[in-house]
N, CA, C and O atoms as a DFTB+ gen file, in Angstrom:
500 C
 N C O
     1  1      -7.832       3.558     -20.716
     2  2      -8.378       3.363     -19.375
     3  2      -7.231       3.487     -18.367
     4  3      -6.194       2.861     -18.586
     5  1      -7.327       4.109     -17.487
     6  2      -6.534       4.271     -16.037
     7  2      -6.265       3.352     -15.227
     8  3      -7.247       2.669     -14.936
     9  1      -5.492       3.118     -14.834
    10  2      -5.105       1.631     -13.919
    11  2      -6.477       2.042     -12.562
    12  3      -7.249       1.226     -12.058
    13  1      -6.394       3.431     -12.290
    14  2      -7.582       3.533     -11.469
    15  2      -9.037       2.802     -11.594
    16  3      -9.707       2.304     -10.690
    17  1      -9.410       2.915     -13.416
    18  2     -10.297       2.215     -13.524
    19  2     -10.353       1.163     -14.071
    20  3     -11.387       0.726     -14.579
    21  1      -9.163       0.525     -14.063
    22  2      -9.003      -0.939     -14.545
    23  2      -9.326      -1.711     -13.183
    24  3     -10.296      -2.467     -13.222
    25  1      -8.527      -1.589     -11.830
    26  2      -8.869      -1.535     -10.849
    27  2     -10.335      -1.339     -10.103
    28  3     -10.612      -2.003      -9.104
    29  1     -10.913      -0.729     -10.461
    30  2     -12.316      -0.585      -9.999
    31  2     -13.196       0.771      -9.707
    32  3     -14.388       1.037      -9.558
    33  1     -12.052       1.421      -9.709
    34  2     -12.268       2.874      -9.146
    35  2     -12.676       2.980      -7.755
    36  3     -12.348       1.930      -7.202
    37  1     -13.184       3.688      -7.024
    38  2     -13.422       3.854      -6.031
    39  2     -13.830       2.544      -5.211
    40  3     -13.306       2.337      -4.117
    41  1     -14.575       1.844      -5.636
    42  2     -14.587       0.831      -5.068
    43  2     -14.143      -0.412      -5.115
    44  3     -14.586      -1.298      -4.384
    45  1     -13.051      -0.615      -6.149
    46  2     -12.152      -1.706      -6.436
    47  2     -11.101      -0.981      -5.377
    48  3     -10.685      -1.707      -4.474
    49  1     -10.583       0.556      -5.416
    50  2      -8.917       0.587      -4.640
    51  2      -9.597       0.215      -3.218
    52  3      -9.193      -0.857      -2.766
    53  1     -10.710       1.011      -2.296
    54  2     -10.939       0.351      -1.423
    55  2     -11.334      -1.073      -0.725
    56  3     -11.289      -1.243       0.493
    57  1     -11.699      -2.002      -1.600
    58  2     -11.269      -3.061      -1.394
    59  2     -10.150      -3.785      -1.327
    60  3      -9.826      -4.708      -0.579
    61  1      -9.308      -2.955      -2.677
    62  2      -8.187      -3.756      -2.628
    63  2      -7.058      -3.584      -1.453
    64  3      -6.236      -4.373      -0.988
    65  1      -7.460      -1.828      -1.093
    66  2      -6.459      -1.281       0.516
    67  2      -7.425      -2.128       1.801
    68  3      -6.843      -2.192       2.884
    69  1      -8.454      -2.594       1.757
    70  2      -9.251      -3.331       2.905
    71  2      -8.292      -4.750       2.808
    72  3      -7.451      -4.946       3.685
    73  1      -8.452      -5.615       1.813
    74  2      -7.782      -6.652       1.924
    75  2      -6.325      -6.765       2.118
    76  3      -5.754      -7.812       2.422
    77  1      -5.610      -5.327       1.874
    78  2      -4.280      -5.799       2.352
    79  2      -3.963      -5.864       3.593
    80  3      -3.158      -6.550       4.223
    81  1      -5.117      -4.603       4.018
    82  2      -4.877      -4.298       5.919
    83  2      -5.719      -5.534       6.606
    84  3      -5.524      -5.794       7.793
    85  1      -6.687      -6.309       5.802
    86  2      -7.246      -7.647       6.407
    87  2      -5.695      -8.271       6.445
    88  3      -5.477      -8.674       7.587
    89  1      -4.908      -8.414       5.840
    90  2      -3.833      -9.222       5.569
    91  2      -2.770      -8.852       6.542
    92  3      -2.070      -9.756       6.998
    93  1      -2.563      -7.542       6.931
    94  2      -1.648      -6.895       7.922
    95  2      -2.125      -7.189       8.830
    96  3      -1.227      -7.876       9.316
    97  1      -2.840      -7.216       9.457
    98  2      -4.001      -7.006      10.544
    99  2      -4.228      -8.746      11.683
   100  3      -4.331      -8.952      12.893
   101  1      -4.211      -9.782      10.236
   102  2      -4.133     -10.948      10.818
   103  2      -3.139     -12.210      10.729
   104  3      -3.035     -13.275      11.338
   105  1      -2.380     -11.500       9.549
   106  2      -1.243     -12.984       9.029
   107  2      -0.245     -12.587       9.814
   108  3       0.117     -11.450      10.116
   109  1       0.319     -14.024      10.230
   110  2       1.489     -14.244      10.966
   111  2       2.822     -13.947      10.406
   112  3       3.829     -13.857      11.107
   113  1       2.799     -13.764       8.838
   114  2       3.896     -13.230       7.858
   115  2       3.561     -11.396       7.820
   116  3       3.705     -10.831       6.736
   117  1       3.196     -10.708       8.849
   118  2       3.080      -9.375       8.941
   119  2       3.234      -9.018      10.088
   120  3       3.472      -7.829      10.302
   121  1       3.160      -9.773      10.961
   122  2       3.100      -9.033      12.614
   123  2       4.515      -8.149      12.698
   124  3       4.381      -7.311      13.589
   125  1       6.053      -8.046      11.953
   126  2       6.257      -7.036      12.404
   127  2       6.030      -5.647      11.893
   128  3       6.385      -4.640      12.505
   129  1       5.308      -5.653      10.522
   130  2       5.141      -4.187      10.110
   131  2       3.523      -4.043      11.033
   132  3       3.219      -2.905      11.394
   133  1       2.905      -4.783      11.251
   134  2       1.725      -4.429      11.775
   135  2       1.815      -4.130      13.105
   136  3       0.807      -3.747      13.698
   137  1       2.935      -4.252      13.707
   138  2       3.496      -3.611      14.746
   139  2       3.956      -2.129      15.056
   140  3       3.782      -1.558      16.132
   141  1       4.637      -1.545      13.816
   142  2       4.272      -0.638      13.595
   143  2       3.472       0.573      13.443
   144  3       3.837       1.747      13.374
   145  1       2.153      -0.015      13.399
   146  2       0.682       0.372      12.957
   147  2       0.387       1.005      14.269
   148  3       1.067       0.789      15.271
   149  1      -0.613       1.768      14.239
   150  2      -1.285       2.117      15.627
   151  2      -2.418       0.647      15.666
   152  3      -2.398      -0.035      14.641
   153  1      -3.186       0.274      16.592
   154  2      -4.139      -0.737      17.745
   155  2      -4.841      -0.410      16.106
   156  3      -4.593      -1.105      15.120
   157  1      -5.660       0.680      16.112
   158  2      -6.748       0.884      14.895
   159  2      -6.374       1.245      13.357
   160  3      -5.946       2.312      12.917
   161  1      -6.612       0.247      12.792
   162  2      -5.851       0.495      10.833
   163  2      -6.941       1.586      10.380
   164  3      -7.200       1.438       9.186
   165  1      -7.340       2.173      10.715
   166  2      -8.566       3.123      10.130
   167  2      -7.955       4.013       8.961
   168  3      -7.945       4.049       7.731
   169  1      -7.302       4.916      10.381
   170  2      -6.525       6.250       9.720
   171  2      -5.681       6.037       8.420
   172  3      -5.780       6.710       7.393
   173  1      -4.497       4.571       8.723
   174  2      -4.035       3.737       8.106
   175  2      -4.747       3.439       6.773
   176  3      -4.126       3.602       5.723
   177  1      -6.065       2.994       6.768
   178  2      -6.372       2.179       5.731
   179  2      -6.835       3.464       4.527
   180  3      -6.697       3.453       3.304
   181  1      -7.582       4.812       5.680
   182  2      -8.140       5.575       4.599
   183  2      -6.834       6.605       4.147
   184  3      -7.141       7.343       3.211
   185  1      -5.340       6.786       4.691
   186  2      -4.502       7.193       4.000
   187  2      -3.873       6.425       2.445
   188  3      -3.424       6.969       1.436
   189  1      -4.079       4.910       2.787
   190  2      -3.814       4.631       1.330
   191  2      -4.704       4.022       0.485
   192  3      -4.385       3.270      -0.437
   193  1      -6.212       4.451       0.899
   194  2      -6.790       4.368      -0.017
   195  2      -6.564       5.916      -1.071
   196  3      -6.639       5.814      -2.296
   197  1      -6.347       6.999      -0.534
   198  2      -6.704       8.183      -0.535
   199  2      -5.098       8.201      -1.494
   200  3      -4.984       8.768      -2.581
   201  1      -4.099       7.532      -0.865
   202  2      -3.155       7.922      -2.224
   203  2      -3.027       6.735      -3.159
   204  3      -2.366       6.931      -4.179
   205  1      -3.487       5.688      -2.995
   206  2      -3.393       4.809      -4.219
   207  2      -4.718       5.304      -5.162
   208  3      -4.692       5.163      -6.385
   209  1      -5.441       5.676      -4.721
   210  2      -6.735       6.766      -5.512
   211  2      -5.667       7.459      -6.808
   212  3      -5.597       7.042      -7.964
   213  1      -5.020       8.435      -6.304
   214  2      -4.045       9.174      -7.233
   215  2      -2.899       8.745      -7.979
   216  3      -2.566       8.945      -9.148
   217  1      -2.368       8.106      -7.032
   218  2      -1.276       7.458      -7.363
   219  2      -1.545       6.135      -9.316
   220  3      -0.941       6.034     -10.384
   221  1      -2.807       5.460      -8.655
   222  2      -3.442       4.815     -10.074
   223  2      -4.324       5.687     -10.921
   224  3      -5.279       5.287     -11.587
   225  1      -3.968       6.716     -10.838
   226  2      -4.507       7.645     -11.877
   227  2      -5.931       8.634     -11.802
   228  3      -6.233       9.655     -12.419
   229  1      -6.570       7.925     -10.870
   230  2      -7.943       8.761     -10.186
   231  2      -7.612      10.112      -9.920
   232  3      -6.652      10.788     -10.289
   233  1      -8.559      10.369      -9.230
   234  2      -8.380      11.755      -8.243
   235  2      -7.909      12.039      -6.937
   236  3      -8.013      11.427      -5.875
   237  1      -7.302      13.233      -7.295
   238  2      -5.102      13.379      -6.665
   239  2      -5.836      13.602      -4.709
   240  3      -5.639      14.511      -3.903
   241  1      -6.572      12.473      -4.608
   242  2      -7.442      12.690      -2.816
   243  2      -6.428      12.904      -1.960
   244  3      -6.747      13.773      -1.148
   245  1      -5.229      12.440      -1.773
   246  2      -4.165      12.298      -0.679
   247  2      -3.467      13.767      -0.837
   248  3      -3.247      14.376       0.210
   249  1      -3.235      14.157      -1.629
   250  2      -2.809      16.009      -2.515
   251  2      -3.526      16.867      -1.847
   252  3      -3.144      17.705      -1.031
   253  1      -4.894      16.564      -2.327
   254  2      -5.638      17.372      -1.706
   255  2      -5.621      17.839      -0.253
   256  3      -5.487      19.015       0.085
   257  1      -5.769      16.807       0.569
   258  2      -6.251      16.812       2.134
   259  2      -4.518      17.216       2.725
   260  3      -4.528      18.240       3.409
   261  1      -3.230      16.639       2.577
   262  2      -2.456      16.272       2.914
   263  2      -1.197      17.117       2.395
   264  3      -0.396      17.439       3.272
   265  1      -0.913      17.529       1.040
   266  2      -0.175      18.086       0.091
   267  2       0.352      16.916      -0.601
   268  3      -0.371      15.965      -0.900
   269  1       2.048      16.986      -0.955
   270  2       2.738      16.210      -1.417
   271  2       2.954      15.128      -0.784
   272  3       3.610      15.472       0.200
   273  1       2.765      13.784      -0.747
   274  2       2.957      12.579      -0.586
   275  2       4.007      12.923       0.245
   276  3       3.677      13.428       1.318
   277  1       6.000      12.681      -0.125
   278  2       6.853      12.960       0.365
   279  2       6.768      11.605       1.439
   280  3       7.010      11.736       2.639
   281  1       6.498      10.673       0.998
   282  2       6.372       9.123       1.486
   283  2       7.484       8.795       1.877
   284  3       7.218       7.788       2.534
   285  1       8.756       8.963       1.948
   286  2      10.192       8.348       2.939
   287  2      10.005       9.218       3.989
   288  3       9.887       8.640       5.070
   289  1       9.928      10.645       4.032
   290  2      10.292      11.660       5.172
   291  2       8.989      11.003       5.863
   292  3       9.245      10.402       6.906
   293  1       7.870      11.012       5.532
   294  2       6.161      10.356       6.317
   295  2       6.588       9.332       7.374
   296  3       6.353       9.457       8.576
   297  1       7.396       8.059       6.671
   298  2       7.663       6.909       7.167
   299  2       9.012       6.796       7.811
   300  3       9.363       5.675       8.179
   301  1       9.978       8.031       8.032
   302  2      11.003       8.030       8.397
   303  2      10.918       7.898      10.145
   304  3      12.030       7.692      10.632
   305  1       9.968       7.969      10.995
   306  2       9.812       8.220      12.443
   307  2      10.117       6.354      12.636
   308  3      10.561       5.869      13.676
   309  1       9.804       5.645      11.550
   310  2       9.244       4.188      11.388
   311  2      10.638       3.191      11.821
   312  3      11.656       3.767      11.438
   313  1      10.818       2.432      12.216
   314  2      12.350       1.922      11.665
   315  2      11.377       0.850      10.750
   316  3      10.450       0.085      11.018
   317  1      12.196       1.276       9.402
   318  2      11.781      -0.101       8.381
   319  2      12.663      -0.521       7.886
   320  3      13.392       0.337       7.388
   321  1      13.161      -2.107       7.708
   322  2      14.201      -2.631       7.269
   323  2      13.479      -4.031       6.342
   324  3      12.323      -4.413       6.165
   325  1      14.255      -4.310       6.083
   326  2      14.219      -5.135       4.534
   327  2      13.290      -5.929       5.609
   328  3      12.160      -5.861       5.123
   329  1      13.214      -6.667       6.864
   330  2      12.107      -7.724       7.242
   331  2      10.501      -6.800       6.913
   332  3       9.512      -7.259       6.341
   333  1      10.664      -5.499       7.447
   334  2       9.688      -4.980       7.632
   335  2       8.786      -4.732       6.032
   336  3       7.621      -5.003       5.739
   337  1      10.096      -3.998       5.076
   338  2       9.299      -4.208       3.599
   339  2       8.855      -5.048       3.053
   340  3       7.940      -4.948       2.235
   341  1       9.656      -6.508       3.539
   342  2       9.158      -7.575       2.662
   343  2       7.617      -8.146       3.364
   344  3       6.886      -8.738       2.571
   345  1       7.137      -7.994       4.739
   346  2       6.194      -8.050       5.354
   347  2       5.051      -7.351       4.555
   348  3       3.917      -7.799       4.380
   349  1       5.615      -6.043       4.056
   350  2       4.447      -5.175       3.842
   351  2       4.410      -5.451       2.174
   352  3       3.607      -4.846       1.463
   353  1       5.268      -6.327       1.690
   354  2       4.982      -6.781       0.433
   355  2       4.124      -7.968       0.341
   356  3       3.366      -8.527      -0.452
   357  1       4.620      -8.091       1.570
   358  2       3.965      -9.868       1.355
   359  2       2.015      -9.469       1.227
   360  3       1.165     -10.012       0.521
   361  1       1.931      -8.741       1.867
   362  2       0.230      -8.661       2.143
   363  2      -0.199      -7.597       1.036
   364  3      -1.384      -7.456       0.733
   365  1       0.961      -6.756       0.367
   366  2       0.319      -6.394      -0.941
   367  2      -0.171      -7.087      -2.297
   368  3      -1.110      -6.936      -3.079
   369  1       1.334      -8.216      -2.135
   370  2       1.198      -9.211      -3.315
   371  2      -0.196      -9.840      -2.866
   372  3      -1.168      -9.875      -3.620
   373  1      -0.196     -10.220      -1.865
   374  2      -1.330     -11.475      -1.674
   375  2      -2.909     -10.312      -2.059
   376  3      -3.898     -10.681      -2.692
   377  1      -2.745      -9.262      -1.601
   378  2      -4.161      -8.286      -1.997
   379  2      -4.299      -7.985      -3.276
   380  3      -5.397      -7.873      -3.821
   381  1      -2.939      -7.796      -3.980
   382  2      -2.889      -7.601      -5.823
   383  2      -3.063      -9.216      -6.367
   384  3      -3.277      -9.345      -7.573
   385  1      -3.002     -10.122      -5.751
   386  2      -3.456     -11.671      -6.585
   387  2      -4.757     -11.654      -6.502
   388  3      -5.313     -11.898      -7.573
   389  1      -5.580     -11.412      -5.432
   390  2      -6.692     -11.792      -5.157
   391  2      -7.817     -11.017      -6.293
   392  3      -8.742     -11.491      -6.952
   393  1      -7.359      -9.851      -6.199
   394  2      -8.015      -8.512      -6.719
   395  2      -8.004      -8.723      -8.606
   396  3      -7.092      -8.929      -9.408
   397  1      -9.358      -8.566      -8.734
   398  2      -9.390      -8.515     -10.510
   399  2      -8.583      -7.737     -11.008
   400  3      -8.548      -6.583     -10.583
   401  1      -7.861      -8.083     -11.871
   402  2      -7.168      -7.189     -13.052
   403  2      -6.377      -7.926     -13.741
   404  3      -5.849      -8.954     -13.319
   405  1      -6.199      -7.316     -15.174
   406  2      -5.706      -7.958     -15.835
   407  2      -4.138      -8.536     -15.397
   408  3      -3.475      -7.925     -14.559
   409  1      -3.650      -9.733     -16.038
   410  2      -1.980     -10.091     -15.722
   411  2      -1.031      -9.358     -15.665
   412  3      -0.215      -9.254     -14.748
   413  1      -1.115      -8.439     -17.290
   414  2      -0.338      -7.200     -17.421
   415  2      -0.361      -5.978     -16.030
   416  3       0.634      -5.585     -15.422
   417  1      -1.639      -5.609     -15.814
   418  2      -1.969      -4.645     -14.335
   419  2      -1.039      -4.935     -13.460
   420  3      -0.142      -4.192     -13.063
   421  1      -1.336      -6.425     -13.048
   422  2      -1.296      -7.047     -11.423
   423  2       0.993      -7.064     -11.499
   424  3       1.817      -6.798     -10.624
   425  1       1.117      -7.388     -12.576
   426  2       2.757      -7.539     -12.991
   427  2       3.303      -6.366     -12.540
   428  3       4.046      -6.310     -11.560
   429  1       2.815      -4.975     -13.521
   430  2       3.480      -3.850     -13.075
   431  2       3.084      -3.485     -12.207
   432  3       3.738      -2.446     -12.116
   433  1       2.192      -3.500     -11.029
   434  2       1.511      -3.529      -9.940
   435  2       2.592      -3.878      -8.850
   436  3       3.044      -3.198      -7.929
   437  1       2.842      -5.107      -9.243
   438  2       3.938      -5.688      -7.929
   439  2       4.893      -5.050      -8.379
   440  3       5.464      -5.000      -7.290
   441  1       5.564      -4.519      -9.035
   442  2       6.755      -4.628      -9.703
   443  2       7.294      -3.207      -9.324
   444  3       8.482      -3.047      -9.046
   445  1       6.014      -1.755      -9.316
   446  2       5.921      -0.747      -8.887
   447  2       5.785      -0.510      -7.361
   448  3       6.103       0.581      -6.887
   449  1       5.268      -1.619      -6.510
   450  2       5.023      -1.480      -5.510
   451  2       6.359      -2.352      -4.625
   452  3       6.350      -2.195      -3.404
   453  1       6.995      -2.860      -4.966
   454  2       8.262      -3.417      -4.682
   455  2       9.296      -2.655      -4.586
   456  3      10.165      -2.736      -3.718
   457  1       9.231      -1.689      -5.700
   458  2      10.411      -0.301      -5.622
   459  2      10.051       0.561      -5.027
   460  3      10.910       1.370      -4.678
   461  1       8.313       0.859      -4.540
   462  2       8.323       2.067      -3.989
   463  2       8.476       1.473      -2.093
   464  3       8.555       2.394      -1.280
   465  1       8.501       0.261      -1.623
   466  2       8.202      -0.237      -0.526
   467  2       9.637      -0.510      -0.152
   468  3       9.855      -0.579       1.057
   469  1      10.940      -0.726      -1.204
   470  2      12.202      -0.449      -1.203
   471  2      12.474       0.691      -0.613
   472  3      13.036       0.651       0.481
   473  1      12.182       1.778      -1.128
   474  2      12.283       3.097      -1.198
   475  2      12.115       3.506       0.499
   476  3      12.681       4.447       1.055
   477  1      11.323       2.674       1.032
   478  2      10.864       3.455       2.417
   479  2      11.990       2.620       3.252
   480  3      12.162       3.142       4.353
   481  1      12.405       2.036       3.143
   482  2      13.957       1.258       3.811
   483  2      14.409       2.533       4.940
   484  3      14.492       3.719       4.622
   485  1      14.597       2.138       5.918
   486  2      15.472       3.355       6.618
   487  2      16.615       3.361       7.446
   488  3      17.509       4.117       7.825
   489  1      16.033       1.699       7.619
   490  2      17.450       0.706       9.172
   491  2      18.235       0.162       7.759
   492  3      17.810      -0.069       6.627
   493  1      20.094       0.034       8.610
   494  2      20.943      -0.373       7.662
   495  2      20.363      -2.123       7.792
   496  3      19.491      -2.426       8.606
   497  1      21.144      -3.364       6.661
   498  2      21.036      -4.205       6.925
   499  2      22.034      -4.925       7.396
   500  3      21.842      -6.088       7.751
């Protein structure tokens, strides 16, 4: 089974990208990456539904519409610095606790999403 459909498939990743942007959107431990954001998480919410779709093994939706991911150069206009990643971790972890899946899932889950949210770093510290 695919982490896509361990997850829920189509309608487990979109919940699980709804509850993180519920989480960006209103917690006081996010206002500065949600600052970042444009006024409306729309565009926002259906870009990572569309690559965590692929990314957990589904169908490659963000490929399709978009091409190659190429996720640092995307987020490079951004200034993101270690406050800003750990913001945008904070409301992933809290959306990967909430969200069914097994212990094993939710572990390499954070664990993958910690290095790739590293990765988008761009301000020195």
């Amino acid at each position: 089974m695919s982490h896509y459909e361990e997850l829920g498939g189509e309608t487990g990743i979109r919940a699980l990208v709804d509850r993180f942007y519920d989480f960006m959107d209103t917690a006081p431990e996010a206002v500065n990456v949600r600052a970042l954001h444009a006024t409306s998480l729309k565009a926002s919410r259906e870009k990572l539904y569309l690559f965590l779709t692929g990314w957990t093994g589904g169908p490659d939706l963000y490929v399709e519409q978009f091409g190659h991911p190429k996720l640092r150069m995307r987020h490079f206009p951004f200034a993101i610095g270690a406050r800003e990643r750990d913001e945008w971790l904070w409301c992933m972890d809290q959306a990967l606790t909430e969200h069914a899946m097994s212990e094993e899932l939710r572990g390499y889950l954070k664990l993958r999403m910690h290095q790739l949210a590293d990765h988008m770093r761009n301000q020195p510290e």
